[in-house]
PDB file of N, CA, C and O in Angstrom:
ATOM      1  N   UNK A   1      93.552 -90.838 130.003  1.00  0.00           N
ATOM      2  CA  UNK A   1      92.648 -91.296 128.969  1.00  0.00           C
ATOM      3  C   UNK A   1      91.631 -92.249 129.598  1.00  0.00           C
ATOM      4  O   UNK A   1      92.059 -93.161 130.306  1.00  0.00           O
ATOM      5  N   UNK A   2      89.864 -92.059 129.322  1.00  0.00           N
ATOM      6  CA  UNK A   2      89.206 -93.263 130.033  1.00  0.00           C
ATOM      7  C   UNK A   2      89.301 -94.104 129.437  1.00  0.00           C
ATOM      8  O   UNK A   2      89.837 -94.115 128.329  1.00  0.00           O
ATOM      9  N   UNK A   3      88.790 -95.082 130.027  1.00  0.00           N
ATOM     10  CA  UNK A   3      88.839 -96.863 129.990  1.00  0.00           C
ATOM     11  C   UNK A   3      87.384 -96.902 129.849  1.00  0.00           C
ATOM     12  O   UNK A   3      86.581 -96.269 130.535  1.00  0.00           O
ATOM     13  N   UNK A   4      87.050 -97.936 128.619  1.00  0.00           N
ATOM     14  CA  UNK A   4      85.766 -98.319 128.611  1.00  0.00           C
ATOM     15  C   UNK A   4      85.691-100.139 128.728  1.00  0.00           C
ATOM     16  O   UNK A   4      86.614-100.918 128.492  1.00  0.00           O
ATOM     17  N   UNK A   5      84.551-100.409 129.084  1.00  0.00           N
ATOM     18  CA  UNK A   5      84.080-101.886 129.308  1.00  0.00           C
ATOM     19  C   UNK A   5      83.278-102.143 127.963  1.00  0.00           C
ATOM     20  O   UNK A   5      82.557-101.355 127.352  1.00  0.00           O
ATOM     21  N   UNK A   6      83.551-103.256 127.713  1.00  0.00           N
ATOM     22  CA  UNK A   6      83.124-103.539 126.452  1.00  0.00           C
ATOM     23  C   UNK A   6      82.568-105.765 126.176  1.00  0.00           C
ATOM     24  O   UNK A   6      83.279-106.740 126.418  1.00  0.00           O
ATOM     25  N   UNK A   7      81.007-105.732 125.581  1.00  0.00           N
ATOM     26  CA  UNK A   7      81.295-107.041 125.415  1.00  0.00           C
ATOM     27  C   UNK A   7      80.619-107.429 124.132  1.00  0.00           C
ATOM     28  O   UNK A   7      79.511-106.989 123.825  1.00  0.00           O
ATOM     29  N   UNK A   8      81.235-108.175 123.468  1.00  0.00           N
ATOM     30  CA  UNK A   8      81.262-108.706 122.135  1.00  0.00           C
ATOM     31  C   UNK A   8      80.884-109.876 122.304  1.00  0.00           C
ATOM     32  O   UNK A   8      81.583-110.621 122.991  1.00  0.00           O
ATOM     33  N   UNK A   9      79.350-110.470 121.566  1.00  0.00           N
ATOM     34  CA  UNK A   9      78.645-111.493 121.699  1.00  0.00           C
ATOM     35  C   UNK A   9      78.861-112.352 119.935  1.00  0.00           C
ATOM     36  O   UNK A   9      78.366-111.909 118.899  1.00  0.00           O
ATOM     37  N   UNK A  10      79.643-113.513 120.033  1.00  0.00           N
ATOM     38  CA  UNK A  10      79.473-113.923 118.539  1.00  0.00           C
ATOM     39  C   UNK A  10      77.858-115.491 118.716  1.00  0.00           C
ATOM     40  O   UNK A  10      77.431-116.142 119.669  1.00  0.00           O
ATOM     41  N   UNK A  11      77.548-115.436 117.383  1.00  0.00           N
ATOM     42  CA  UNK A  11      76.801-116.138 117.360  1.00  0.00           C
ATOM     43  C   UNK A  11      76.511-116.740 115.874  1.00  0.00           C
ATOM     44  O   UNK A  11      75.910-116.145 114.979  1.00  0.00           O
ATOM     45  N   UNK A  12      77.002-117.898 115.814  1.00  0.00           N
ATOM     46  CA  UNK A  12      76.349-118.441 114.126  1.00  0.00           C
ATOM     47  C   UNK A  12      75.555-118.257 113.193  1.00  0.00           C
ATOM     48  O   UNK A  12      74.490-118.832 113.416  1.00  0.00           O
ATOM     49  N   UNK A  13      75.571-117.883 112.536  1.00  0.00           N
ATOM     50  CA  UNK A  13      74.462-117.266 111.715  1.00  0.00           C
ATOM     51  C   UNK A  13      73.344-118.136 111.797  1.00  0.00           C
ATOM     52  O   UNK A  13      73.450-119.331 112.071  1.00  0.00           O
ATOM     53  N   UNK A  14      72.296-117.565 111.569  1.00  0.00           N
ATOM     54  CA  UNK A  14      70.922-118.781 111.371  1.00  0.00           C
ATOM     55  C   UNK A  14      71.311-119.969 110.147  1.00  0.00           C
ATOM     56  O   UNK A  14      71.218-121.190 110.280  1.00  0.00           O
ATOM     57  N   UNK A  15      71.670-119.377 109.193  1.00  0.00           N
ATOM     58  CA  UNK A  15      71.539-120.552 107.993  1.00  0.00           C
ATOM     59  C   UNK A  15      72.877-121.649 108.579  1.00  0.00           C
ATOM     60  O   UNK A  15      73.133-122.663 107.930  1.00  0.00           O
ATOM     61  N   UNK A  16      73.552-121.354 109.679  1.00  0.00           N
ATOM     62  CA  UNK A  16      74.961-122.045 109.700  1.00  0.00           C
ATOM     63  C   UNK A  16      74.295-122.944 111.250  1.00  0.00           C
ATOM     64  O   UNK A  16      73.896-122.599 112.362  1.00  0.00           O
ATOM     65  N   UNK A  17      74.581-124.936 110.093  1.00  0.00           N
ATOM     66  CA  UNK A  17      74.777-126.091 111.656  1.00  0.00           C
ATOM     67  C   UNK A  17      75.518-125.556 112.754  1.00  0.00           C
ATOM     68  O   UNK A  17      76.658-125.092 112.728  1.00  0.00           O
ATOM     69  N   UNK A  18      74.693-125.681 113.778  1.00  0.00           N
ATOM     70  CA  UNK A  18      75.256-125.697 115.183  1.00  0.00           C
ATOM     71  C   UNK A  18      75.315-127.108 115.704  1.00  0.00           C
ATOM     72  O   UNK A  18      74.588-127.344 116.669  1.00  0.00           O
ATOM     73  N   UNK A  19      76.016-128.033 115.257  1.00  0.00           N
ATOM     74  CA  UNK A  19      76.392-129.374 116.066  1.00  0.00           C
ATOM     75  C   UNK A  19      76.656-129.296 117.692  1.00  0.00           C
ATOM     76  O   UNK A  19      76.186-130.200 118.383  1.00  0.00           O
ATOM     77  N   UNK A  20      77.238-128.464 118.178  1.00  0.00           N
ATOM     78  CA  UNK A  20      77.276-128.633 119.624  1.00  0.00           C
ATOM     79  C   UNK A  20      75.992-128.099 120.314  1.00  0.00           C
ATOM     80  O   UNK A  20      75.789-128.547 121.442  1.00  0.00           O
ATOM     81  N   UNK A  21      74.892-127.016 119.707  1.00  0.00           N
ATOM     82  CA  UNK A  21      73.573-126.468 119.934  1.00  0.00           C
ATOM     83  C   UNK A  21      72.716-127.456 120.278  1.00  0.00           C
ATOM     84  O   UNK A  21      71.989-127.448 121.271  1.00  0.00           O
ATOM     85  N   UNK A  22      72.798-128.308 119.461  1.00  0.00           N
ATOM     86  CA  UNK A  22      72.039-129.566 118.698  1.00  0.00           C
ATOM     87  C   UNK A  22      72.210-130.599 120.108  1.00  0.00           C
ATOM     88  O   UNK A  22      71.494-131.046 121.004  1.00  0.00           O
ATOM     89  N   UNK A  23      73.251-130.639 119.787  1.00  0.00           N
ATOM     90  CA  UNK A  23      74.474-131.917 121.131  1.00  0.00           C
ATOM     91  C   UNK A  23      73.681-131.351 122.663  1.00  0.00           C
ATOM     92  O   UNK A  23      73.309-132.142 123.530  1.00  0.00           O
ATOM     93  N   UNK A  24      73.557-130.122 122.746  1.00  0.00           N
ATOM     94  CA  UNK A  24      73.046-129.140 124.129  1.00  0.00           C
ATOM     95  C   UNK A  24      71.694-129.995 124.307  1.00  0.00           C
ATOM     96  O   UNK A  24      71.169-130.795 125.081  1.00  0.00           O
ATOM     97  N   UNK A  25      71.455-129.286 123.043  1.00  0.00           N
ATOM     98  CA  UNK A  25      69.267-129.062 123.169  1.00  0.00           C
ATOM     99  C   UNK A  25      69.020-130.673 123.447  1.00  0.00           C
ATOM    100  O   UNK A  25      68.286-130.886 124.412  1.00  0.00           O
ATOM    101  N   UNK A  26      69.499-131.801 122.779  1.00  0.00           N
ATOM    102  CA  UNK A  26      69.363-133.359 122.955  1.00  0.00           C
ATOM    103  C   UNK A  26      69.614-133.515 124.581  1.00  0.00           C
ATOM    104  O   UNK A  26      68.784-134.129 125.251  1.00  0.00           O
ATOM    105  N   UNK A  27      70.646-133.007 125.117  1.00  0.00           N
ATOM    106  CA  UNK A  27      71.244-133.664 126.374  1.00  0.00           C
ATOM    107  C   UNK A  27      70.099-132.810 127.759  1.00  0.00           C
ATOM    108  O   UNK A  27      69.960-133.297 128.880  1.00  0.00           O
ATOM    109  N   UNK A  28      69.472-131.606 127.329  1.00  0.00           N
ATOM    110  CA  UNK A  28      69.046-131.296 127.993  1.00  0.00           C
ATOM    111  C   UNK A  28      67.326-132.011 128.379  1.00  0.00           C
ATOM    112  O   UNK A  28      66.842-132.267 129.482  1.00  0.00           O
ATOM    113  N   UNK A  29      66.952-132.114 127.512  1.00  0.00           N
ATOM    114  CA  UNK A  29      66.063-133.200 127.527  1.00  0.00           C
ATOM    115  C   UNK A  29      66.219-134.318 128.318  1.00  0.00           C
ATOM    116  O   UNK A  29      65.384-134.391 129.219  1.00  0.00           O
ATOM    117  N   UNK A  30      67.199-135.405 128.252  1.00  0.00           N
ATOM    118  CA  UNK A  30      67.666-136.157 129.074  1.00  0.00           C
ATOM    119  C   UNK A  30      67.948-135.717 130.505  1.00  0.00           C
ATOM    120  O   UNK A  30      67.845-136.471 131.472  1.00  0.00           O
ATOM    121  N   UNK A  31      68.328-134.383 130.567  1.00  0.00           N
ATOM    122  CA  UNK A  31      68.619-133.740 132.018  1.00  0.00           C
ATOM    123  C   UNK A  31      67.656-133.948 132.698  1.00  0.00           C
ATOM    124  O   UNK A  31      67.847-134.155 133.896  1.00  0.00           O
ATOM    125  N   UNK A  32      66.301-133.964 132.165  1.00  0.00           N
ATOM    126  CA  UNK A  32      64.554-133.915 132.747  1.00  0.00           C
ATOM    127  C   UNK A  32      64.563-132.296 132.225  1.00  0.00           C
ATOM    128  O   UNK A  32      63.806-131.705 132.995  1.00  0.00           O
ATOM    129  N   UNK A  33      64.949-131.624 131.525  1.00  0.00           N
ATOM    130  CA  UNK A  33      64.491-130.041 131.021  1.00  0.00           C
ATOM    131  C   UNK A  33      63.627-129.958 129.200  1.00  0.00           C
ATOM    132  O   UNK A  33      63.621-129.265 128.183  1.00  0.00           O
ATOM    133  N   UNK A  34      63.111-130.993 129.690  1.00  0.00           N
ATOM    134  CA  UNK A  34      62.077-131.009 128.395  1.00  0.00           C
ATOM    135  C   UNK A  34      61.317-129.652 127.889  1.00  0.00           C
ATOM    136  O   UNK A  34      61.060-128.723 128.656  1.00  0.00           O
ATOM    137  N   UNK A  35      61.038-129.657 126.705  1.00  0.00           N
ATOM    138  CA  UNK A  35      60.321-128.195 126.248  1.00  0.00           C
ATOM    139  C   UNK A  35      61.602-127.266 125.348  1.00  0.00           C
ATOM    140  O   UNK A  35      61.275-126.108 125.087  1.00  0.00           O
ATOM    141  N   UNK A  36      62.845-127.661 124.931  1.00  0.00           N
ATOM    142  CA  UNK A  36      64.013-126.470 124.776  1.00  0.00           C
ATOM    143  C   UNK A  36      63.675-127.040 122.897  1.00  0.00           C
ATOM    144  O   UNK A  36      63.859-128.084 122.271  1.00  0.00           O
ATOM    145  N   UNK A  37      63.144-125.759 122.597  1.00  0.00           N
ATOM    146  CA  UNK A  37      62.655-125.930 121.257  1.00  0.00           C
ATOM    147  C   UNK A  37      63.788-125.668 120.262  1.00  0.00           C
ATOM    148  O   UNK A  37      63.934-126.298 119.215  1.00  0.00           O
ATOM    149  N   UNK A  38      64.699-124.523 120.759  1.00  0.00           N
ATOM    150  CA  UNK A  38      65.930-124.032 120.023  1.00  0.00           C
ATOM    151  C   UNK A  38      67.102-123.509 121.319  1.00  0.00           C
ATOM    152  O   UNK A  38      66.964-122.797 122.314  1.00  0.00           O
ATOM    153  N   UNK A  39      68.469-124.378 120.634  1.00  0.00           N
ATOM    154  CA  UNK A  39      69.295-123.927 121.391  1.00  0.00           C
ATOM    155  C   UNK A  39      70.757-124.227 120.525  1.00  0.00           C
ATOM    156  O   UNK A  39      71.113-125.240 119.924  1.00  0.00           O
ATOM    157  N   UNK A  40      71.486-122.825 120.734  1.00  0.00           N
ATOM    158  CA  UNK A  40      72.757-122.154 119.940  1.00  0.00           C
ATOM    159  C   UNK A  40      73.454-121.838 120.416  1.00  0.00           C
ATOM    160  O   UNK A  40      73.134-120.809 121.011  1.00  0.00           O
ATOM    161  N   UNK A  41      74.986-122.291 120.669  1.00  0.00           N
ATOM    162  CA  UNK A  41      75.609-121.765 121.523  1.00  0.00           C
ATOM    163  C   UNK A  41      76.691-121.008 120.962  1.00  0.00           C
ATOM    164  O   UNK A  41      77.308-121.424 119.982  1.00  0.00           O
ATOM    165  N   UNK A  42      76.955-119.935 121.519  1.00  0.00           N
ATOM    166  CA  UNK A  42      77.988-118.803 120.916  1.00  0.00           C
ATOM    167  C   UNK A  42      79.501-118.301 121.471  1.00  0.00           C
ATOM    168  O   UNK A  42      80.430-119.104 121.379  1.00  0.00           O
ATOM    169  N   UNK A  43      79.648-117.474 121.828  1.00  0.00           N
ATOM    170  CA  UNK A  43      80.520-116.605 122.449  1.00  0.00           C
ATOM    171  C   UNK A  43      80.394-115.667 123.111  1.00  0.00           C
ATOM    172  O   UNK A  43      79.691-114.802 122.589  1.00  0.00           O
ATOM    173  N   UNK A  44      80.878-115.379 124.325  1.00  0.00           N
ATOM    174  CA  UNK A  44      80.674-113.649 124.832  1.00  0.00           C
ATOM    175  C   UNK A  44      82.438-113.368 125.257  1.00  0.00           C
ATOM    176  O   UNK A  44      82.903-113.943 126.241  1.00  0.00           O
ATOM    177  N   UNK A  45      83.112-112.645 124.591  1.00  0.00           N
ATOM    178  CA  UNK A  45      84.359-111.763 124.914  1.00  0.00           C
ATOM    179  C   UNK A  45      84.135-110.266 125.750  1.00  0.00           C
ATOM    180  O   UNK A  45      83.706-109.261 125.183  1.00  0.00           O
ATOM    181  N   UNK A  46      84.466-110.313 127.036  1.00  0.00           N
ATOM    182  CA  UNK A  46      84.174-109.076 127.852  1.00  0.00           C
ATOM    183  C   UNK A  46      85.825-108.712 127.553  1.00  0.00           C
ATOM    184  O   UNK A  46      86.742-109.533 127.516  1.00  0.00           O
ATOM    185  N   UNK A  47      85.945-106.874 127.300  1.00  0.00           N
ATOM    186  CA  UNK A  47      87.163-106.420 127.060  1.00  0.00           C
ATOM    187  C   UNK A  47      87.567-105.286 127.901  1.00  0.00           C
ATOM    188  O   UNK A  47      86.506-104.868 128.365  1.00  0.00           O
ATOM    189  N   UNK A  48      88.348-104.699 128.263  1.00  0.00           N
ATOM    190  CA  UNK A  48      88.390-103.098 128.505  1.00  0.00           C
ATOM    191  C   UNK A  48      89.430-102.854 127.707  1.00  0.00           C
ATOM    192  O   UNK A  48      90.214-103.766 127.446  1.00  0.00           O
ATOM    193  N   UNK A  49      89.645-101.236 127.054  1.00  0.00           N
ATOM    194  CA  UNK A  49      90.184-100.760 126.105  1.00  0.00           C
ATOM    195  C   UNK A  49      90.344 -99.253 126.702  1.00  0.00           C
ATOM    196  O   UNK A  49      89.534 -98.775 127.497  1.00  0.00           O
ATOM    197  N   UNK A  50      91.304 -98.679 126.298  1.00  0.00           N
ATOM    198  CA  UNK A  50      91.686 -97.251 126.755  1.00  0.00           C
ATOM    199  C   UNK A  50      91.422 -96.124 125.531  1.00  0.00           C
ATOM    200  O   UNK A  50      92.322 -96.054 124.695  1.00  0.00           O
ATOM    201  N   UNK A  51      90.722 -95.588 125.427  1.00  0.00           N
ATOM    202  CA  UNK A  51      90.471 -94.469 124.196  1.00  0.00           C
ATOM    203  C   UNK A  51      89.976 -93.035 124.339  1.00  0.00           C
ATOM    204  O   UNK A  51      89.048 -92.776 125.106  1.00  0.00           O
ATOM    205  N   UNK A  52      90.372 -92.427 123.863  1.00  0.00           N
ATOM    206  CA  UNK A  52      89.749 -91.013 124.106  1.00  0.00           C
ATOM    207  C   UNK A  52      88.508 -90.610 124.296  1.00  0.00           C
ATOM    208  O   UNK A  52      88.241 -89.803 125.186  1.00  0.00           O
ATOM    209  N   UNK A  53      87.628 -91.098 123.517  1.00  0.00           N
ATOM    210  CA  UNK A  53      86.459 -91.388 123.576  1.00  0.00           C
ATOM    211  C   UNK A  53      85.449 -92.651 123.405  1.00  0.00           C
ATOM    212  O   UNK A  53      85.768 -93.640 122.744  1.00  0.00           O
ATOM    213  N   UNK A  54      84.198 -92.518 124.067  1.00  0.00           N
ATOM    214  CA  UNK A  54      83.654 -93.805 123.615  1.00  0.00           C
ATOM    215  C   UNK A  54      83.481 -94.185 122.090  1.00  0.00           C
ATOM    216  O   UNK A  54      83.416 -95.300 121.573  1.00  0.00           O
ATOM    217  N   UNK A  55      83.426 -92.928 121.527  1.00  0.00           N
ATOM    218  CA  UNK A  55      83.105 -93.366 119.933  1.00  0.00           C
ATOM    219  C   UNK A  55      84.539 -93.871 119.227  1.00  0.00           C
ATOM    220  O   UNK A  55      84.585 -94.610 118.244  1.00  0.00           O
ATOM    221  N   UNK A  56      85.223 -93.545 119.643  1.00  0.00           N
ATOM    222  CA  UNK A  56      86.791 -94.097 118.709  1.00  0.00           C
ATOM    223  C   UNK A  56      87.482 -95.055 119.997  1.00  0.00           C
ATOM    224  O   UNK A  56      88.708 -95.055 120.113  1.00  0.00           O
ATOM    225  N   UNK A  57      86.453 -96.029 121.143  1.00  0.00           N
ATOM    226  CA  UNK A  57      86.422 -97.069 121.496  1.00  0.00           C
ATOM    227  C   UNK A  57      85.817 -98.151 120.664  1.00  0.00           C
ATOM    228  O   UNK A  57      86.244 -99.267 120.367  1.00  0.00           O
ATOM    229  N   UNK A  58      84.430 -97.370 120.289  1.00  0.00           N
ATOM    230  CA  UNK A  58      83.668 -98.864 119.792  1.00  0.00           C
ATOM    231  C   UNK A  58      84.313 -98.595 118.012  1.00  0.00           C
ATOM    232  O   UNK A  58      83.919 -99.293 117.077  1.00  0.00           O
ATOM    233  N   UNK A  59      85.329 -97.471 117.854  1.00  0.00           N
ATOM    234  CA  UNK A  59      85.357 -97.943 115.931  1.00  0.00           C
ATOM    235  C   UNK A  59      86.531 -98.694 116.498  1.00  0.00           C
ATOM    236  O   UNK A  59      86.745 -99.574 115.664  1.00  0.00           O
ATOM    237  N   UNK A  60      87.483 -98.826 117.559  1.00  0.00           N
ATOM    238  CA  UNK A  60      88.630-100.063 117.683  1.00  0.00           C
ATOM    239  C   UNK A  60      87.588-101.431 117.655  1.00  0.00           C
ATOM    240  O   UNK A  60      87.629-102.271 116.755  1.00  0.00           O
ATOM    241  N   UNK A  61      87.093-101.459 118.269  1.00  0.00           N
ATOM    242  CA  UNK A  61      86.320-102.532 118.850  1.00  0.00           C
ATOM    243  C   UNK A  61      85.483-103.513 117.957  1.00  0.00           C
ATOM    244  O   UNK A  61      85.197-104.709 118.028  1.00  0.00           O
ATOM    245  N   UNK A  62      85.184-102.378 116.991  1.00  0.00           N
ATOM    246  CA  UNK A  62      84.508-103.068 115.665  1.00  0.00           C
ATOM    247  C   UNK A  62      85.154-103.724 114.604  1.00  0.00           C
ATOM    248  O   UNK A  62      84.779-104.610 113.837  1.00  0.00           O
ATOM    249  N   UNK A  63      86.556-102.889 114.766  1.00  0.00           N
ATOM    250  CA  UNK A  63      87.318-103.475 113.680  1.00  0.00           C
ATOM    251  C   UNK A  63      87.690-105.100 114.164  1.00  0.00           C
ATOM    252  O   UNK A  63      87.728-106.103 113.451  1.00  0.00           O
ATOM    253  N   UNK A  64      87.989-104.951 115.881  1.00  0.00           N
ATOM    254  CA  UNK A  64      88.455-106.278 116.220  1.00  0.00           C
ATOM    255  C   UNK A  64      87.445-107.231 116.169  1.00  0.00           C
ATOM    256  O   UNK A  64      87.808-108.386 115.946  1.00  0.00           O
ATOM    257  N   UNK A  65      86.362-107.031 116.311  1.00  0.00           N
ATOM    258  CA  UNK A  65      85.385-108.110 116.257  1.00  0.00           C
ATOM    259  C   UNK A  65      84.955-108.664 114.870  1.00  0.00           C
ATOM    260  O   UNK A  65      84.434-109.763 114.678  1.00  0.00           O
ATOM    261  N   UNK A  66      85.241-107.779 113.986  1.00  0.00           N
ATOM    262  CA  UNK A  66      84.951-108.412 112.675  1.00  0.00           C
ATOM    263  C   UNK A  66      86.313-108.788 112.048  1.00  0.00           C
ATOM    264  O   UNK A  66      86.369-109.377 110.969  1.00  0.00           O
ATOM    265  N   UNK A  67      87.513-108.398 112.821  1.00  0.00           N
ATOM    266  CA  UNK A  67      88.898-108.904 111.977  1.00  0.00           C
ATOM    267  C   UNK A  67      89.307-110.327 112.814  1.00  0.00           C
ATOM    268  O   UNK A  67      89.807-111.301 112.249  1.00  0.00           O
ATOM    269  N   UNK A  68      89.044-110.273 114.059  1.00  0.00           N
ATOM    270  CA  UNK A  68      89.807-111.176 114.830  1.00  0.00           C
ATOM    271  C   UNK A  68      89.309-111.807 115.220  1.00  0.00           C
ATOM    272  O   UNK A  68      89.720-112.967 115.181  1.00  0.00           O
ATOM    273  N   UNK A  69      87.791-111.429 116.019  1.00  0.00           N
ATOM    274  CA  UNK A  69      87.399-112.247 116.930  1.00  0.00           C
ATOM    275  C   UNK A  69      85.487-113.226 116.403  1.00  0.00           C
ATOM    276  O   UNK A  69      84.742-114.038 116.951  1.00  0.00           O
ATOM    277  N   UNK A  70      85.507-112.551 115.246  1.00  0.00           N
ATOM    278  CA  UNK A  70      84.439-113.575 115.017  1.00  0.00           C
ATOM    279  C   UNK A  70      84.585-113.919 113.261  1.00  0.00           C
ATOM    280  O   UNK A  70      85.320-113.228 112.555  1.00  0.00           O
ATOM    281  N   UNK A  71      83.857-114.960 112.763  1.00  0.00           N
ATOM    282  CA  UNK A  71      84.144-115.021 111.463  1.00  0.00           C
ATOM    283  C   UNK A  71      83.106-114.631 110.763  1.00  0.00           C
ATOM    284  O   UNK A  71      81.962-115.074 110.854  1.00  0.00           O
ATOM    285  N   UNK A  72      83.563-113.650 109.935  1.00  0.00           N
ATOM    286  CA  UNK A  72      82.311-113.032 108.884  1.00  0.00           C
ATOM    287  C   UNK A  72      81.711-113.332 108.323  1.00  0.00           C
ATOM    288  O   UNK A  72      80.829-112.593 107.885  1.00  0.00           O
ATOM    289  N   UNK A  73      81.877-115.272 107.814  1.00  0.00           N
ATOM    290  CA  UNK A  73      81.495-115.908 106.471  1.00  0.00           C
ATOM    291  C   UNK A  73      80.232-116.805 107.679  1.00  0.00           C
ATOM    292  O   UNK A  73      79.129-117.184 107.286  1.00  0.00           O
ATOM    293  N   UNK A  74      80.686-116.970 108.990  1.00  0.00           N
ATOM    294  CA  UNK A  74      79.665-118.104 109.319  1.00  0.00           C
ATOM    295  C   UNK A  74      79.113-117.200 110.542  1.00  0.00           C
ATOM    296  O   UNK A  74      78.022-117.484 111.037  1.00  0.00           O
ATOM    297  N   UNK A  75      79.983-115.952 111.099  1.00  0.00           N
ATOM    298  CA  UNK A  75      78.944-115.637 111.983  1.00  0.00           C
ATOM    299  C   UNK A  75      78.891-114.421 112.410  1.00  0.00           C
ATOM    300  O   UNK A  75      79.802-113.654 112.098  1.00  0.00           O
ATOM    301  N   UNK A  76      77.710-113.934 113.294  1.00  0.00           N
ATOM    302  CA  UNK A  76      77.366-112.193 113.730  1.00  0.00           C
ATOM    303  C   UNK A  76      77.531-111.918 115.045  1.00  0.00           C
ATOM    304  O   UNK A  76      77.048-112.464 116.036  1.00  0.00           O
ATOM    305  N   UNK A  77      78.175-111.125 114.946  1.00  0.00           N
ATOM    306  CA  UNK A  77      78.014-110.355 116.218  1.00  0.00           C
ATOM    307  C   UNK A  77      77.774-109.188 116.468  1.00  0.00           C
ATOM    308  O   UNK A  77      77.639-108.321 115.604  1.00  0.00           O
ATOM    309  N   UNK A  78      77.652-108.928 118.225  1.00  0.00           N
ATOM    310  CA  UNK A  78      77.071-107.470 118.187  1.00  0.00           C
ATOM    311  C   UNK A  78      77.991-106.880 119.724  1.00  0.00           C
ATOM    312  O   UNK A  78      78.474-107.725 120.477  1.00  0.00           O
ATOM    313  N   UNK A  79      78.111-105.596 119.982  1.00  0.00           N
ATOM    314  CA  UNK A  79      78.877-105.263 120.678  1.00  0.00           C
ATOM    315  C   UNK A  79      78.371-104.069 121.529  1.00  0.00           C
ATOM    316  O   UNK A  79      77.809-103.124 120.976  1.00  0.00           O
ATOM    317  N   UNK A  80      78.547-104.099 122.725  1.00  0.00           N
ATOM    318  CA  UNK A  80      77.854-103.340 123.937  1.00  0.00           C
ATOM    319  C   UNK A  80      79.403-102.408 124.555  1.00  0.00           C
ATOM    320  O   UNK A  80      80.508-102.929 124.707  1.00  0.00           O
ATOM    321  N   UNK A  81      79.098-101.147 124.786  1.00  0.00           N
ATOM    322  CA  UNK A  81      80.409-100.377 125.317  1.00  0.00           C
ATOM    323  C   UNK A  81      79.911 -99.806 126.148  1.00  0.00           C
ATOM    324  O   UNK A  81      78.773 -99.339 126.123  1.00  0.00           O
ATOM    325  N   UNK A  82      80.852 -99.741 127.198  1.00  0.00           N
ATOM    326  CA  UNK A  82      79.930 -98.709 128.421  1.00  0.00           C
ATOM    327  C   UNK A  82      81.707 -98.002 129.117  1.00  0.00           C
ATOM    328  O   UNK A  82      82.792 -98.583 129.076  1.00  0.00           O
ATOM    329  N   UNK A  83      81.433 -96.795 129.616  1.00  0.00           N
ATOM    330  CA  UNK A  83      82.209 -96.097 130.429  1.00  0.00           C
ATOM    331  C   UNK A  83      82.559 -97.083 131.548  1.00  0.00           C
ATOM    332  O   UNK A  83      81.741 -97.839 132.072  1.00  0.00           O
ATOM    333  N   UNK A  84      83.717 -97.008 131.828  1.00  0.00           N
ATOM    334  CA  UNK A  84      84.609 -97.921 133.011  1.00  0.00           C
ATOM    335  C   UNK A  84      83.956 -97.300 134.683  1.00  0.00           C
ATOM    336  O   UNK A  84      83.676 -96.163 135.062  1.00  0.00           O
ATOM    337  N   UNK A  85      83.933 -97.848 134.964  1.00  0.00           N
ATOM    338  CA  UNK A  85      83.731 -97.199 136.351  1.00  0.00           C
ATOM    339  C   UNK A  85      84.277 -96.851 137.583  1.00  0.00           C
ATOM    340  O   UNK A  85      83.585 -96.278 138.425  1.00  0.00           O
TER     341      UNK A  85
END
């Protein structure tokens, strides 16, 4: 059965505070990196998964990212699958 590579990016919704974004974009300024108009920080989960095909890889994959691995009420994600190599 192939193996696919897979990565699942979560990210806060726009309408939802990012306090640690906020905490970033302030400290970077102080770094001397002046100019950071917007900054959000998220998640990236890289996976591999074994499935018959790529298409009944990414319907596992979808279910996990919206059941497990990100929260539906505050945030989105999106998910990239590629053949293993």
């Amino acid at each position: 059965m192939p193996n696919f590579q897979a990565q699942v990016l979560v990210s806060l919704r726009p309408s939802v505070l990012d306090p640690a974004g906020e905490a970033a974009k302030s400290a970077s300024n102080r770094l001397g990196v002046p100019g950071i108009k917007k900054l959000r920080i998220g998640k990236s989960i890289a996976l591999e998964i074994e499935a018959p095909n790529e298409s009944e890889a990414k319907k596992r994959l979808e279910l996990l990212a919206d059941r497990l691995l990100a929260n539906p009420v505050i945030e989105d994600w999106s998910l990239e699958v590629k053949p293993s190599l």
